[in-house]
C-alpha positions as CSV (number, residue, x, y, z in Angstrom):
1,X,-4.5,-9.1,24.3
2,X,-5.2,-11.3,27.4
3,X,-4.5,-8.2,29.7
4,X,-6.7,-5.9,27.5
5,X,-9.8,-8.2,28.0
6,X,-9.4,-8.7,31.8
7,X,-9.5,-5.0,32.0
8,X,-12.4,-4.4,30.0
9,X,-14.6,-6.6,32.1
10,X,-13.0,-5.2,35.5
11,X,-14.3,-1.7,33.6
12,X,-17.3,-2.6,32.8
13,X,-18.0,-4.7,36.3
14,X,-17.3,-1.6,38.4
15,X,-19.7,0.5,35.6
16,X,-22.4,-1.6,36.7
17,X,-22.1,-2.0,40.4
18,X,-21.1,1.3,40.7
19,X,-24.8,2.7,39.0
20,X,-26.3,0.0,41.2
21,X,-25.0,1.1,44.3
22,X,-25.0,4.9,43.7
23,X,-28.3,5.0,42.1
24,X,-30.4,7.9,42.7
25,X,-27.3,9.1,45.0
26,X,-29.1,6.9,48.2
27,X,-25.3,5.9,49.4
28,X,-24.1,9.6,49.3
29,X,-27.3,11.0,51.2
30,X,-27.5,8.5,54.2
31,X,-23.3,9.6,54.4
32,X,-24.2,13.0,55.1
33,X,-25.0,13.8,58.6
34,X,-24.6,16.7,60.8
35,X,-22.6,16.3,63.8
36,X,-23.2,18.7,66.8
37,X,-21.3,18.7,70.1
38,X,-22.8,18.0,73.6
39,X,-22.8,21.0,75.8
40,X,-22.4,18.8,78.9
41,X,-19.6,16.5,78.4
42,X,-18.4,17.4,74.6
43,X,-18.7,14.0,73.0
44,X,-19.6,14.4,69.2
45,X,-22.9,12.9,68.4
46,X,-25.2,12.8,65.0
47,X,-27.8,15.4,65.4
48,X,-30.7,13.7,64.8
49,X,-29.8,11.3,68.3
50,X,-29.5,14.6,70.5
51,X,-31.4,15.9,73.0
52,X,-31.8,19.8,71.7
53,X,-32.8,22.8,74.0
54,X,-33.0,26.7,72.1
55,X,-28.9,26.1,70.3
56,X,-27.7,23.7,73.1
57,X,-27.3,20.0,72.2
58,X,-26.9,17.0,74.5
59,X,-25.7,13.3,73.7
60,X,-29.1,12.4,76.2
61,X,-31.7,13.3,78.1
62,X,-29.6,12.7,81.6
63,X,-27.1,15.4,80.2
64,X,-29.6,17.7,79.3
65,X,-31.2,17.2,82.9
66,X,-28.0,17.7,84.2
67,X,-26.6,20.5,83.0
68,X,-30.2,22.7,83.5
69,X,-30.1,21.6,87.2
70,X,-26.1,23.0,87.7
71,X,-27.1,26.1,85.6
């Protein structure tokens, strides 16, 4: 009986933070971002930090500088 109890609150607990936390579905949106690739060196970065020129992306302006002086 003990055991059912426990559980019941650990149910209910994790009910409640979980709408807390999840409310709205904030958490799950600032999860999402897109990823592109630099064109220079290739590191991953988030695309909203790159440097973007026509469907090139760079990691930072030195890379995009960079690369358009070699090509």
């Amino acid at each position: 009986m003990r055991i059912l109890i426990l559980i019941s609150i650990g149910l209910l607990l994790y009910i409640i933070i979980a709408n807390l936390l999840f409310k709205d579905g904030a958490l799950l949106t600032m999860a999402t971002v897109e990823m592109v690739r630099c064109s220079h060196c290739g590191m991953h970065i988030p695309e909203n930090k790159s440097v973007r020129s026509e469907e090139n992306f760079y990691c930072s302006q030195a890379h995009f500088d960079e690369h358009h002086k070699v090509n």
